[in-house]
TINUBA-894999 format. One line per 3 residues: their letters; for each residue y, z, x of C-alpha. Coordinates in nm, 3 decimals. Each point is the difference from the previous one (the first is absolute). Layout:
a	Y,Z,X ~ ...
//
This chain:
xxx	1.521,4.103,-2.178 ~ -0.086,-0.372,0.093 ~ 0.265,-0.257,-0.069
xxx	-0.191,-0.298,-0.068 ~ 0.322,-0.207,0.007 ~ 0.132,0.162,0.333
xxx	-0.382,-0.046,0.170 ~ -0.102,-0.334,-0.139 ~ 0.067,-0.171,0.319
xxx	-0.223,0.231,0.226 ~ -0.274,-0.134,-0.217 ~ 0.045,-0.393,0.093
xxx	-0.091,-0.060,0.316 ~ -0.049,-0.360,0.165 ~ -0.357,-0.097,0.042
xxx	-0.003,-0.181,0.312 ~ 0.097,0.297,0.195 ~ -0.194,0.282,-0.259
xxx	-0.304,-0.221,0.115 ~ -0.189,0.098,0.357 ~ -0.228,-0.242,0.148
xxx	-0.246,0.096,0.265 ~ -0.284,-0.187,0.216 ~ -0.189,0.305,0.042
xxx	-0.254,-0.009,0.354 ~ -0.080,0.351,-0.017 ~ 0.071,0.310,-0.159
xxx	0.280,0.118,0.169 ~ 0.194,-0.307,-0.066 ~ -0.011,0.173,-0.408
xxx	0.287,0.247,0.151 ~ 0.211,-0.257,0.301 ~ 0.280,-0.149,-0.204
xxx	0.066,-0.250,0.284 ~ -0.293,-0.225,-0.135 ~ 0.158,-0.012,-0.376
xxx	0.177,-0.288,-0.083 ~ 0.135,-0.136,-0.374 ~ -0.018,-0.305,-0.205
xxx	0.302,-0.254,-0.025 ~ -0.041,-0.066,-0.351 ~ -0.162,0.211,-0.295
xxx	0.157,-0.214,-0.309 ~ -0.333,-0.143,-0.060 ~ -0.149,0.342,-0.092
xxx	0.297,0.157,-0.111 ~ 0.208,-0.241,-0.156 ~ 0.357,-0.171,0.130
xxx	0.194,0.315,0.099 ~ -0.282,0.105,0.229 ~ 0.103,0.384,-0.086
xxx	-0.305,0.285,-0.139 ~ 0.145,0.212,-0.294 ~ -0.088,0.357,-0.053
xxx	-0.120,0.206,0.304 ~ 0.257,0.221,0.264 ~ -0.093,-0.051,0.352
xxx	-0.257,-0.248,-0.044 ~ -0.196,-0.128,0.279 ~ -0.323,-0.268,-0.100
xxx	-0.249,0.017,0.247 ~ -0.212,-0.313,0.016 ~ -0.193,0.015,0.359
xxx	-0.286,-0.256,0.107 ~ -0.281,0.044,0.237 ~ 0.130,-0.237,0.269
xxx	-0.359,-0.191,0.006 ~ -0.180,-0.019,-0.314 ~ 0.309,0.062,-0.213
xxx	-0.102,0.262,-0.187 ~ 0.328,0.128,-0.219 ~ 0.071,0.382,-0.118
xxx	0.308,0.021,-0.240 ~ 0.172,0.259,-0.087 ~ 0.382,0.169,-0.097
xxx	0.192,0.245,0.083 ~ 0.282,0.166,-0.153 ~ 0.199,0.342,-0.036
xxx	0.068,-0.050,-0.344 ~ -0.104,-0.202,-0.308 ~ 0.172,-0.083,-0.354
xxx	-0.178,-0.028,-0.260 ~ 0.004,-0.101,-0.358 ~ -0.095,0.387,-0.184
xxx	0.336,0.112,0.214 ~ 0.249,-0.296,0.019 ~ -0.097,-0.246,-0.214
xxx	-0.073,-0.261,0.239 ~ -0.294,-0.164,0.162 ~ -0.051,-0.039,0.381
xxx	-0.108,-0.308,0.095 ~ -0.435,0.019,0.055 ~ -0.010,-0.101,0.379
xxx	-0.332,0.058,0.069 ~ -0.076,-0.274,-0.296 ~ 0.246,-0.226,0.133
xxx	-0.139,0.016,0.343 ~ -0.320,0.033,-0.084 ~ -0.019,-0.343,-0.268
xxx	0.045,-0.168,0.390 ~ -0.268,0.151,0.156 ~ -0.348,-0.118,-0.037
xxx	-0.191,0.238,-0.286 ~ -0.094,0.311,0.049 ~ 0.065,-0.069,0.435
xxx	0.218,0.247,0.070 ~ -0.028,0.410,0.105 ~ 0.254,0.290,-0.156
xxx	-0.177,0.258,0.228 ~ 0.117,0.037,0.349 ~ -0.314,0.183,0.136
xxx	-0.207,-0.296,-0.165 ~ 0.223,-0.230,0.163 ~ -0.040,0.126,0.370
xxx	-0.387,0.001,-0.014 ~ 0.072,-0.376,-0.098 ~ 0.246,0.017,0.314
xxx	-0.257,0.105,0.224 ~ -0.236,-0.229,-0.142 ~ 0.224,-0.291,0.043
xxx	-0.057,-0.079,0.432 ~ -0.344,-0.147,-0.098 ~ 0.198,-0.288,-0.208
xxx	-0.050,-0.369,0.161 ~ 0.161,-0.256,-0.115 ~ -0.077,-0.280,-0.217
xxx	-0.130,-0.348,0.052 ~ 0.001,-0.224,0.352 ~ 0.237,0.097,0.292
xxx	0.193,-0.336,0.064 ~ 0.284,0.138,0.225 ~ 0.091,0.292,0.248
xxx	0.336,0.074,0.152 ~ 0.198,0.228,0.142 ~ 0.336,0.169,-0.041
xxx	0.225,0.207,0.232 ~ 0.111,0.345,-0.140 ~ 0.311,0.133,0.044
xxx	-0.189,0.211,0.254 ~ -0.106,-0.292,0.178 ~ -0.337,0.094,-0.109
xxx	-0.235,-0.342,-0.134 ~ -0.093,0.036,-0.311 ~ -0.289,-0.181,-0.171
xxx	-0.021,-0.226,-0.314 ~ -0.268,-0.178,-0.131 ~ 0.000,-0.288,-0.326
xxx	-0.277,-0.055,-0.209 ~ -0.068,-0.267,-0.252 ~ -0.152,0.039,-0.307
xxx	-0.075,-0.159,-0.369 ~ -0.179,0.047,-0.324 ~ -0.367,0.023,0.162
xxx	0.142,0.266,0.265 ~ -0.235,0.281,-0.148 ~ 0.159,0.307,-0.173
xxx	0.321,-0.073,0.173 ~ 0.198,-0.006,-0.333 ~ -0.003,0.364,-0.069
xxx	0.205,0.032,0.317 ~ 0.231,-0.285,-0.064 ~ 0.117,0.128,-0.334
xxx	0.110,0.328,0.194 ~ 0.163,-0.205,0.223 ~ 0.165,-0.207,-0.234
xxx	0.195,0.294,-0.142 ~ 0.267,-0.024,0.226 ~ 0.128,-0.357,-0.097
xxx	0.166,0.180,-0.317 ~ 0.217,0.236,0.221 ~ 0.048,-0.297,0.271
xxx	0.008,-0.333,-0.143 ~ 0.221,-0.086,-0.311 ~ -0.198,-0.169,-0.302
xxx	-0.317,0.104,0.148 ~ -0.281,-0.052,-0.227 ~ -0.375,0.115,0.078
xxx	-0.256,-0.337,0.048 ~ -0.299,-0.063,-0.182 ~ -0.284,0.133,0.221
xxx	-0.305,-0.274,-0.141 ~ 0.186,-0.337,0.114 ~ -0.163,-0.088,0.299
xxx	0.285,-0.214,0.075 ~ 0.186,0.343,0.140 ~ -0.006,0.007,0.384
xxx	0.109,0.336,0.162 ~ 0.095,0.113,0.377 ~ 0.050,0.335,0.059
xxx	0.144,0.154,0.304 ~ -0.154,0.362,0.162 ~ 0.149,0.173,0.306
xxx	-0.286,0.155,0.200 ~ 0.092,0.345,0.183 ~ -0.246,0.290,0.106
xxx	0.046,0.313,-0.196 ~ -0.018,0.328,0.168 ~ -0.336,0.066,0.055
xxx	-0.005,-0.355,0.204 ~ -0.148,-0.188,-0.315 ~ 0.133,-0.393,-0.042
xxx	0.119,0.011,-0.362 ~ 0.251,-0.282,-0.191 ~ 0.281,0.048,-0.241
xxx	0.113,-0.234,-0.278 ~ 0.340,-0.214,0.151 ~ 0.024,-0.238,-0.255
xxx	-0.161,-0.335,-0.129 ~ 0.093,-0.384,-0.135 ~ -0.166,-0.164,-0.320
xxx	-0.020,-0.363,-0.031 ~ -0.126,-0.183,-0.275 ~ -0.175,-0.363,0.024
xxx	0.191,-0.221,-0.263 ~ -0.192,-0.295,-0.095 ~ 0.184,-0.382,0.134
xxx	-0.103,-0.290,-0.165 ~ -0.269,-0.185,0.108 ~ -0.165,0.238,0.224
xxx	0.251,0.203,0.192 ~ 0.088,0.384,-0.033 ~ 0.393,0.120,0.047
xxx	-0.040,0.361,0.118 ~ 0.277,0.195,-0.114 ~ 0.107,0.355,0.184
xxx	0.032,0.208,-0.282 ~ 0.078,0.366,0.138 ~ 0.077,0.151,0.338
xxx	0.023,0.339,0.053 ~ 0.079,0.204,0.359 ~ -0.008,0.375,-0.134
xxx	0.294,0.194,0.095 ~ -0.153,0.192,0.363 ~ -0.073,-0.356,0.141
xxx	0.308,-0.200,-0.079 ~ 0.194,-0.117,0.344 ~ -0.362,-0.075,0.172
xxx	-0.008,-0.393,-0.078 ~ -0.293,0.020,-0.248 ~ 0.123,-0.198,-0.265
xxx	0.077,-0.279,0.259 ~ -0.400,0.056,0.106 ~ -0.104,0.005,-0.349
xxx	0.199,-0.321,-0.056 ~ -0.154,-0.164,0.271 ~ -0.310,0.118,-0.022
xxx	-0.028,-0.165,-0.352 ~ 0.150,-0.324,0.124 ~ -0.285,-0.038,0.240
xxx	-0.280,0.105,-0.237 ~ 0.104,-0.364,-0.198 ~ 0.113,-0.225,0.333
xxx	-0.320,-0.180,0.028 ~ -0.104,0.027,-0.354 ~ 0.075,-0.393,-0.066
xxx	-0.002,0.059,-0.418 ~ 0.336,0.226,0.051 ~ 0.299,-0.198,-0.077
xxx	0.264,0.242,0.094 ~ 0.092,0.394,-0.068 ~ 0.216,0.129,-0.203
xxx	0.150,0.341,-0.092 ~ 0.056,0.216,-0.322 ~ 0.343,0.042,-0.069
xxx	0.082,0.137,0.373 ~ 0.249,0.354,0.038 ~ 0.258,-0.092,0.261
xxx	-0.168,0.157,0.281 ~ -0.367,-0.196,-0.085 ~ 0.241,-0.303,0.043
xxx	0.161,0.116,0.351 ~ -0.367,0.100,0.154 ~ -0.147,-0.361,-0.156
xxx	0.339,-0.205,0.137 ~ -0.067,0.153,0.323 ~ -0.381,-0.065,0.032
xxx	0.067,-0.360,-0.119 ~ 0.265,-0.048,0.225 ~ -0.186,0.115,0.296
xxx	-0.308,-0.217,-0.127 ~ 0.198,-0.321,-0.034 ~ 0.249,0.014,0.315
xxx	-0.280,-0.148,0.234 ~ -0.093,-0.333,-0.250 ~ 0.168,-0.279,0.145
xxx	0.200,-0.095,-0.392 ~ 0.180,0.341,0.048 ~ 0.165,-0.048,0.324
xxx	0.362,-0.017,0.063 ~ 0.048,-0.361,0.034 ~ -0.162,-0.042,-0.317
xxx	0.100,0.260,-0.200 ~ 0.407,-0.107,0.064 ~ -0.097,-0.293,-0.127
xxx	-0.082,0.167,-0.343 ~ -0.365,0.050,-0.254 ~ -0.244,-0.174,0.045
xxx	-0.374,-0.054,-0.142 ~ -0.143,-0.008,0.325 ~ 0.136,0.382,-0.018
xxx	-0.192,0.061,-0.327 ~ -0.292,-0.139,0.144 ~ -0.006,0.151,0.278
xxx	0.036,0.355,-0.112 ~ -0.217,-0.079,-0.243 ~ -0.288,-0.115,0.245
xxx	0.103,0.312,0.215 ~ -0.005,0.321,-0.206 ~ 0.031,-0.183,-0.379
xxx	0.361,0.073,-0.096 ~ 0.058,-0.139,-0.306 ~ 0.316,-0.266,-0.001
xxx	0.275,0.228,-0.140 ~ -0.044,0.253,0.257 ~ -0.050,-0.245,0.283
xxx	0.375,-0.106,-0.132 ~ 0.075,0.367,0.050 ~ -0.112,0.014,0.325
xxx	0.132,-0.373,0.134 ~ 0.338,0.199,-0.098 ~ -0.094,0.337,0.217
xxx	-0.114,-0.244,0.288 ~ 0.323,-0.235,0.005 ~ 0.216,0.276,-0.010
xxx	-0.212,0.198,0.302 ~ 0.173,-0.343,0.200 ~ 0.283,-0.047,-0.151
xxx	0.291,0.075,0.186 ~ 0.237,0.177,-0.197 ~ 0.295,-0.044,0.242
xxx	-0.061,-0.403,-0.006 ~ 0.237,-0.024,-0.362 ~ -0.170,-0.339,-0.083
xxx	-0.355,0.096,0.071 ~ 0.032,0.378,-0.228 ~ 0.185,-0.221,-0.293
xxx	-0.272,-0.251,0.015 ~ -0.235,0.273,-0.044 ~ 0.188,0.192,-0.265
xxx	0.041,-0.320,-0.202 ~ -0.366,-0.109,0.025 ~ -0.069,0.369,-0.113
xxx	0.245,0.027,-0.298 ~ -0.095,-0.367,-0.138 ~ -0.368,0.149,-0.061
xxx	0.155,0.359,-0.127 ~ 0.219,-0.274,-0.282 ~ -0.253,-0.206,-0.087
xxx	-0.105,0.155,-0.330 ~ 0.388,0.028,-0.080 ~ 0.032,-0.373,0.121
xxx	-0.336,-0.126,-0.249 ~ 0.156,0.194,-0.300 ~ 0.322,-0.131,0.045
xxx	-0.195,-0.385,0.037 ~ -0.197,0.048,-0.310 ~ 0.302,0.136,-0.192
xxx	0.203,-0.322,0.071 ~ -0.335,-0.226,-0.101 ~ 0.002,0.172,-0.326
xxx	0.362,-0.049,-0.070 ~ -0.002,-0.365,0.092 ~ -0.302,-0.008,-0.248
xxx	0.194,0.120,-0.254 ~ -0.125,0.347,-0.031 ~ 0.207,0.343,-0.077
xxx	0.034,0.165,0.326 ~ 0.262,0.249,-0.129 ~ -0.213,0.325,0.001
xxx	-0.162,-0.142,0.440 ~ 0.361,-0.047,0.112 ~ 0.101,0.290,-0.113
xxx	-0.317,0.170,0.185 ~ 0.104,-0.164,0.319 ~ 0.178,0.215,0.254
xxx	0.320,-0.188,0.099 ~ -0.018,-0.157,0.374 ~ 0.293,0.227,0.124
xxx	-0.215,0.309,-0.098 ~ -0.359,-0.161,0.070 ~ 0.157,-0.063,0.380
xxx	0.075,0.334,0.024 ~ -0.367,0.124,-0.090 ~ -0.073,-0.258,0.198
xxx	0.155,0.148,0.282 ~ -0.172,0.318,-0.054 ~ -0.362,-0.098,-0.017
xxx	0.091,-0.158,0.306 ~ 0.103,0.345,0.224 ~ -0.276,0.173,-0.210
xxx	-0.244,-0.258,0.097 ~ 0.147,-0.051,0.354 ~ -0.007,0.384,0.070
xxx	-0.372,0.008,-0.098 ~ -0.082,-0.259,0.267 ~ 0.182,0.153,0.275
xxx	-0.265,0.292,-0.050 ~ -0.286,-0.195,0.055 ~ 0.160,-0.181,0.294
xxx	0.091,0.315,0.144 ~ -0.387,0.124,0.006 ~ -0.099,-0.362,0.089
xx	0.194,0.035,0.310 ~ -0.117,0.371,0.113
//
């Protein structure tokens, strides 16, 4: 007899490692389980505890041509409940996966799926080639990768980038699809090219940046970086760096671009972009040592503006990596000089509320329920102290790749 109460938690199984990922460059690849690889989020499909209700043994298979991106779906399971026998309702994956995916673009038939498969070594990518590089294997082998630029008059181009863009909801948190007609959408998109095994040069999808072209008053754009993605197999091979980069040179010399900024960054977007900036700005003549001991500057905003257009409050950010990369930390009164520079910009906020609740007293005004909403300076040194070693830790790892 099944004991619902006893088996209940066979029947919950976390999504994030029920779901199987797979670049798939030919047919045998359906079967190797050392090209599967999982998502590191799944709350945006199936809600905050990230867990799939209702199925024993459940494995989701959701496997892409590695080119073209062509998707086949489909789940596996020893067992199902359902509502007839136990009163309860598994939850619908294939809907929830499926309201993601672009209509009616997916297969549920394997054999359909491998003619695609063996279809798929014709694919080319999309758009103008703007940079090749190469990367060292493990192996020692070079590998190939090639960037391409495109935007809204790259013909039929879309179809592909709405495949593609199905991974931001398993890889990047608060991901939200773009609208496809505003031409003010600017894409790069990263391929590796390898021969498959009849000797055939084919590419398969790495991963891609969006920027879009915000409008500056009078006549200037602010390109913002919207989305990065490095799918999973590729990670570890520096091409979010190149994709970076690559998308800071596609605006140096375009003289209406007043600087670049980023989407609401994930800490490791941050660590690649400290680094490239860093490496960008240590050669400009503001950001050498004798200048940057002496403290900011707007010859450093300039500058890095001129250079690479880095917007003011990361040029801060990266005055801060660059002082530090010559401070010396065993010279007491040159590392407290730094950490004090550092921890009077971390206060200021704290510093200006503190200012404009002492004008409004003086004027008269009840400041009753703002002091009461103001951390006390024991405690607020304290956090202070901590965003410091956070802040100083996360430097250190930039230095430490500047210096490799």
């Amino acid at each position: 007899m099944f004991d619902l109460e006893k088996e209940l938690p066979n029947y919950v199984a976390e999504a994030t490692e029920a779901l199987e990922f797979k670049l798939v460059r030919d047919p045998t690849d359906l079967e190797d389980d050392s090209v599967s690889f999982h998502p590191v989020m799944a709350h945006q499909i199936f809600g905050e505890n990230e867990k799939i209700f209702g199925y024993k043994d459940l494995k989701v298979k959701l496997y892409y041509t590695a080119g073209p991106l062509n998707i086949f779906l489909s789940i596996d399971y020893s067992h199902k409940l359902s509502f007839e026998e136990h009163n309860i309702t598994p939850d619908d994956i294939t809907s929830l996966i499926s309201e993601k995916l672009p209509a009616g673009c997916y297969y549920t038939n394997i054999d359909e799926f491998c003619n695609v498969v063996r279809k798929a070594d014709s694919f080319q990518p999309f758009g103008e080639k703007i940079v090749q590089f190469d990367v060292k294997s493990d192996s020692g082998s070079e590998r190939r990768f090639e960037i391409y630029f495109c935007d809204n008059s790259t013909p039929k181009f879309f179809p592909y980038h709405a495949r593609f863009e199905t991974f931001i909801m398993w890889y990047i948190d608060a991901a939200s699809y773009i609208e496809q007609d505003d031409h003010r959408w600017l894409f790069f998109f990263c391929f590796e090219k390898f021969t498959n095994k009849d000797g055939k040069s084919c590419y398969a999808s790495a991963g891609y940046g969006t920027v879009y072209q915000y409008y500056a008053y009078p006549e200037h754009v602010r390109p913002r970086i919207s989305q990065l993605i490095v799918l999973p197999p590729f990670q570890k091979l520096g091409i979010g760096s190149r994709l970076i980069r690559t998308i800071y040179d596609h605006f140096e010399s375009n003289k209406s671009v007043i600087d670049i900024t980023v989407e609401d960054p994930s800490e490791d977007f941050q660590s690649i972009r400290n680094y490239i900036d860093a490496k960008l700005c240590m050669a400009l003549p503001a950001f050498q040592r004798e200048k940057l001991l002496v403290g900011f500057s707007k010859e450093m905003v300039a500058e890095a503006k001129a250079k690479a257009k880095i917007n003011s409050l990361q040029c801060r950010r990266i005055y801060e990596i660059l002082r530090l990369y010559h401070t010396n930390v065993h010279n007491e009164q040159e590392y407290r000089s730094y950490r004090l520079d550092v921890k009077k910009r971390l206060n200021m906020m704290y510093i200006l509320h503190k200012k404009n609740i002492e004008k409004a007293e003086k004027r008269g005004v009840d400041v009753t329920a703002a002091k009461l909403g103001m951390t006390p300076i024991t405690e607020r040194l304290e956090q202070l102290h901590e965003e410091y070693n956070l802040l100083e830790h996360e430097y250190q790892r930039v230095i430490k790749k500047l210096k490799e």
